[in-house]
N, C-alpha and C positions, 0 to 999 in steps of 0.2 A: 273228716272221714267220709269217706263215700260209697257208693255202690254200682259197682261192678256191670257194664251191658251182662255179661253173661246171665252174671245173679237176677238181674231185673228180671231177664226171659224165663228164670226156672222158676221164678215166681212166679209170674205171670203164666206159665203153665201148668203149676200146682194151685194156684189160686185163683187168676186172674176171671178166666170167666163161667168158673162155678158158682165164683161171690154175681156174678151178673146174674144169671141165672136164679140165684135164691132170690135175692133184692124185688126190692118192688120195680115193677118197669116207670119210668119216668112218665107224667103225662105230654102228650103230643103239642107241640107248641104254634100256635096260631101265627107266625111270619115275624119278619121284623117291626118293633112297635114303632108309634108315631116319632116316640122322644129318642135322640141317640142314645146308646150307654155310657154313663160314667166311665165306668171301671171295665175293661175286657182283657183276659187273659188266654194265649194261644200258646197253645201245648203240643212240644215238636221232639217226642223223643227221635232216636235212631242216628242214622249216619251225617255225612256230610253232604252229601248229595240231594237228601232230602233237602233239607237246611238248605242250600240251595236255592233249589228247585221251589221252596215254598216264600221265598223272599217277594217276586211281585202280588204275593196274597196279603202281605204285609202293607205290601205300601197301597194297594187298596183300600184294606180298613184306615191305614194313616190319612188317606186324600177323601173319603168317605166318612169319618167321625175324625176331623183334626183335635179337637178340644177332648176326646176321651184318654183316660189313662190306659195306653197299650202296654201290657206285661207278657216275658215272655217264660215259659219253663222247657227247658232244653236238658240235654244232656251234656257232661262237662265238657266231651269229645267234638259238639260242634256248636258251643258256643261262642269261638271266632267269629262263626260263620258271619252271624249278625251285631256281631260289636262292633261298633264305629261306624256304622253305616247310616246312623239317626232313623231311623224307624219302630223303637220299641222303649219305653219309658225305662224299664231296666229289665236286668235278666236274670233268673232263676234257675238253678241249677235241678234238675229231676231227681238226679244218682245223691244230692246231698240232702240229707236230713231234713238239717233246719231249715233248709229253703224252702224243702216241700211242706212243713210246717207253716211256714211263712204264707204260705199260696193258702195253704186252708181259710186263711183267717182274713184272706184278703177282699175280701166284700165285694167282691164282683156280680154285674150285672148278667153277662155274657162269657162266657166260656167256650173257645172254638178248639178243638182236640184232632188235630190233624192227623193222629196214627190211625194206618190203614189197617190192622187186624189186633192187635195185641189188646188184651183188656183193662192194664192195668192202668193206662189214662182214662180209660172214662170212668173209670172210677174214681180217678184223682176228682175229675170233672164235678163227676155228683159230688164227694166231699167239700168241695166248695160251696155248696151250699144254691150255686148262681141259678136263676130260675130259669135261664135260655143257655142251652147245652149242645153245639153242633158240632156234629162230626160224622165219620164213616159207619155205617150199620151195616158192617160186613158179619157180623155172629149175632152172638149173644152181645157185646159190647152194644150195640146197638137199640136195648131196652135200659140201659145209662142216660140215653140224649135226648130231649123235646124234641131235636128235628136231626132224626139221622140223615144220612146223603149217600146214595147208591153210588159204590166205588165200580168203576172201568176199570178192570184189569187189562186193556189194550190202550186205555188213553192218556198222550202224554204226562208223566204227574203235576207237571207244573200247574195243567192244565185241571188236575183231578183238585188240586189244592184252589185254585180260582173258584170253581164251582162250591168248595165251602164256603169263601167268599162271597158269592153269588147268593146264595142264601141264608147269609148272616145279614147282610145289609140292603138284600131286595133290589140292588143295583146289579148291572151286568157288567162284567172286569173286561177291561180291553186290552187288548194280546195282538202283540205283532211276533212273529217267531222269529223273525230278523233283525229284530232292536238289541242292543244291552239291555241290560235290565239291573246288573249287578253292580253299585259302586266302587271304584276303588276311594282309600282315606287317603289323606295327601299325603301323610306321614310315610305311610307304606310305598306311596309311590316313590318319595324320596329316598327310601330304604334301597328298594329296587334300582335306582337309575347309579346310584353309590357302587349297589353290588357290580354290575354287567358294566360301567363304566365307559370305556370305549367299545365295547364287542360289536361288530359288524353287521350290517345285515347284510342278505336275509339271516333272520334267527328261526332257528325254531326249537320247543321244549319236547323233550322226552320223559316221560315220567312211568316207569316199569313198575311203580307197585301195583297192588289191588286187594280190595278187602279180604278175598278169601279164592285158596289157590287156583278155582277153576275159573275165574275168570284173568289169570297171570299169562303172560309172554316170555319165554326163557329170553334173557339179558343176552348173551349171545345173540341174537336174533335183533332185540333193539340197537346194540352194539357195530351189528354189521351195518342198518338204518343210516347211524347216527356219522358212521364212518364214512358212506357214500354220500351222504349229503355233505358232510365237510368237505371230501374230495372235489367236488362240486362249487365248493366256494360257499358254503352255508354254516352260519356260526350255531353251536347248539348249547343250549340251555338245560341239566342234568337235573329234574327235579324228584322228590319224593318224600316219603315220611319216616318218621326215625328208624322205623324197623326195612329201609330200602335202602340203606346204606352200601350191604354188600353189592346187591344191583347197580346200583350206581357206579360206585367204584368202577367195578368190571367194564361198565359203557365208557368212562373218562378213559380208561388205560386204552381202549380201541383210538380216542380221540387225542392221543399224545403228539405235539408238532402243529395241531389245529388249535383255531380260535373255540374255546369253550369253558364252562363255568359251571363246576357241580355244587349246586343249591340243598341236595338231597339232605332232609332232617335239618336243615339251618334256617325255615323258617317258619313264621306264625301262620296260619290259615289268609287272614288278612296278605301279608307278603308275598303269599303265594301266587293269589289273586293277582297282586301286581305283577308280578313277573311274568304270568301269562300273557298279562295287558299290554307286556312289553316285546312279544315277539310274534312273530306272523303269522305259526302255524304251533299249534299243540298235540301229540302224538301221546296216546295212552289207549290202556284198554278202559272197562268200565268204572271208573274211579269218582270219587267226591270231586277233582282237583277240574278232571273233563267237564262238571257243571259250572264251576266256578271259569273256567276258559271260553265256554259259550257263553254266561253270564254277563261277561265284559267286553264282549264282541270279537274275538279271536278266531277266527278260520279254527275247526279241529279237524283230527282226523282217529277213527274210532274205533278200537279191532274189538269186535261184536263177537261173544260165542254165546254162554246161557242165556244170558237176560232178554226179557222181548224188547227186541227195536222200536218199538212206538210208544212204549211205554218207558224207556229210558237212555233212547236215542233222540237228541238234541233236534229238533223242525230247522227248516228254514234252510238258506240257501247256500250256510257257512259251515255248513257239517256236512261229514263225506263218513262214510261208515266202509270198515271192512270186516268181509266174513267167509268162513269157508262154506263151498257148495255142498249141496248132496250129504250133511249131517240133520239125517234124521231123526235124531233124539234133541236138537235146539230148535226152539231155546226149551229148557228143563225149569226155569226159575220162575216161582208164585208163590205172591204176597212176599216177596224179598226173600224166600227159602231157598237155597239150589240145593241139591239130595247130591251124595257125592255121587263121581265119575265112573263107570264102570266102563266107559269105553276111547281111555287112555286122555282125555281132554279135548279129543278128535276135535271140536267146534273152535279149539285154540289153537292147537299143532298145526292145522292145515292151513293156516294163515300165513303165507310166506315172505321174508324180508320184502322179495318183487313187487306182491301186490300192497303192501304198507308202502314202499318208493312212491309206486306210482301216484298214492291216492295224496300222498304228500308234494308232488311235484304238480300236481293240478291244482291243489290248494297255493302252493307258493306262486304260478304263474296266476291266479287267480287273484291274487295278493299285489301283486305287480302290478297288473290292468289296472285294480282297485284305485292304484294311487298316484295314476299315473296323471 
C-alpha cells in the first residue's frame, strides 16, 4: 500500500512546515568532515524530470565517496529513473510505508534532501537521526538542515541539484551542458532496437503528454508535425505515458502509409530513455521524457509556455526551444506550482505547427552535418 503524490502535498500543507516551525532548528554544520560517510541517503521526492535532472549529482557523490553506502528514497513514479543505471546502493520508495520506516532506521551519516519547497522531506531528513543534513532552505524547511543551500529559482536545476553536491563533499562538480550524462542499460537498448526494427532514418520522437494541462499541445497540431515530416521522408517515433494513449492514437492515424511506431504507455522509464537514444530529434513540450532525451545526447526540440526557460530548459547547443511572442503572463510557474489559465493557454495556443517544423528541421539538418 502506498501514498498518493496528491495525498503527500496535503499533507505536507497541513502539516509539513508548521511541524518545522515548532521543532527545534537544527544546529548549523561546520562543512564536509575529514573522514568520508559511511552511510549517505538522498531524498528525491516529485517528478520525473527532477529525477533526471538530479542524476549527475549522483554520480558526483559515487566518484567522490566510492566506498560509501548511497541510498536512495524516491517516489514510486520516478523510480525507473535511477534503476539500472549503478549509481545508488538501493532504492527506497517515499509514498511506501515500510520503506520509509526502513530509512529511519538506517544509520546514516549524511543525509542530502533535494526537495526545493515541500517540508515533508526534511523532516523525513531529521527523523533520521543523521548529524549532517543538506538541503534547500527555501522556508521554514530550512531550520530541518545543518547546512541549508539557497535555491535559484532562474538556475538550471541540474545545476541547483550540483550545488547540493558541491556542499555535501567540498568538491566542485563538473558540468558540461553538451555531454550525456544519462546512461542507457543494455537491456533497454536491446528492448528498443527489437521494437523500431528496421524503421528509417532520419527518426524522430513525438511525445504529446504533459504533467498537467497548461503545459499540453492539442494532438491535432503534433499530428499535422508528425505528417509533414513523414512526407518529407522522416520516420516518427509515437511516445507517451499510459494516460497518452488517446493522443497518440490520433497522431498514428495522421501517419497511416508512413514509416512509424507508436510506443505510447508500452514502455518502462528506462525503455524510454532508449528510444529517445534511438532517434535524432525529440519533440515534446515540458515533460520528464524531454530530460531524459537531453540526458542521452539526443538533439531536442521544446514548445516552452509556463515554465521558466532557464530553469527547465535544457543548456548547451542540442536544444532549440519554441515559444509564443508577446505573452505576457509567461512564464507563470514557481517552485513547480502553475496557477491555472485565465487566458485560454495563450503561452501554448500561439505556438504554431510552422514554428515547431521549423525548429525540427534545423535540429535534423544539424543532426546530418553531425555525422557526417
Amino acid at each position: 500500500m502506498g501514498l498518493r503524490a496528491d495525498a503527500i502535498k496535503m499533507l505536507d500543507a497541513a502539516l509539513g512546515r508548521a511541524l518545522c516551525r515548532l521543532l527545534p532548528a537544527a544546529p548549523r554544520g561546520e562543512g564536509p568532515p575529514a573522514e568520508p560517510p559511511g552511510r549517505v541517503l538522498v531524498i528525491r521526492p516529485g517528478g520525473i524530470g527532477d529525477a533526471v535532472l538530479f542524476v549527475p549529482m549522483l554520480r558526483h557523490l559515487r566518484e567522490t565517496w566510492p566506498a560509501a553506502r548511497l541510498d536512495l528514497l524516491c517516489e514510486r513514479r520516478n523510480r525507473g529513473v535511477v534503476e539500472g543505471i549503478g549509481l545508488v546502493d538501493r532504492i527506497f520508495c517515499y509514498d511506501r510505508p515500510r520503506d520509509l520506516l526502513a530509512v529511519l532506521r538506517g544509520g546514516y551519516d549524511l543525509v542530502i534532501d533535494t526537495e526545493q519547497m515541500h517540508a515533508l522531506s526534511a523532516l523525513v531528513a531529521r527523523a533520521t537521526g543523521a548529524p549532517r543534513r543538506v538541503g534547500f532552505g527555501t522556508n521554514s524547511r530550512r531550520r530541518m538542515l545543518t547546512d541549508p543551500v539557497p535555491y535559484d529559482v532562474t538556475l538550471y536545476e541540474a545545476r541547483s541539484f550540483l550545488e547540493l553536491a558541491r556542499v555535501a563533499t567540498g568538491r566542485e562538480p563538473s558540468w558540461d551542458p553538451d555531454a550525456p550524462f544519462y546512461p542507457v542499460a543494455p537491456a533497454d537498448a536491446a528492448w528498443v532496437r527489437e521494437r523500431l526494427g528496421d524503421l528509417p532514418r532520419p527518426r524522430v520522437a513525438i511525445h504529446p503528454g504533459a504533467s498537467i494541462p497548461q503545459r499540453r499541445w492539442p494532438p491535432s497540431r503534433y499530428g499535422r508535425v508528425a505528417r509533414e515530416l513523414a512526407e518529407e521522408g522522416v520516420a516518427i517515433v509515437v511516445l507517451g505515458g499510459p494516460t497518452d494513449g488517446r493522443a497518440a492514437r490520433r497522431i498514428a492515424r495522421d501517419l497511416a502509409g508512413y514509416p512509424h511506431v507508436n510506443l505510447a504507455g508500452a514502455s518502462t522509464l528506462g525503455q524510454a530513455a532508449a528510444v529517445v537514444a534511438e532517434v535524432d530529434v525529440y519533440v515534446s513540450a515540458d515533460t520528464g521524457v524531454l530530460h531524459l532525451a537531453y540526458g542521452v545526447g539526443t538533439r531536442t526540440v521544446h514548445l516552452f509556455g509556463p515554465g521558466v526557460l532557464s530553469k527547465w530548459g535544457p543548456p548547451g547547443r542540442r536544444f532549440r526551444v519554441v515559444r509564443a511572442k508577446d505573452v505576457t503572463c509567461s512564464p507563470c510557474t514557481r517552485y513547480g506550482y502553475t496557477p491555472p489559465c485565465a487566458q485560454g493557454l495563450a503561452c501554448m495556443d500561439r505556438i504554431t505547427p510552422e514554428m515547431v517544423l521549423a525548429a525540427v528541421r534545423e535540429q535534423l539538418a544539424a543532426a546530418r552535418e553531425e555525422n557526417r
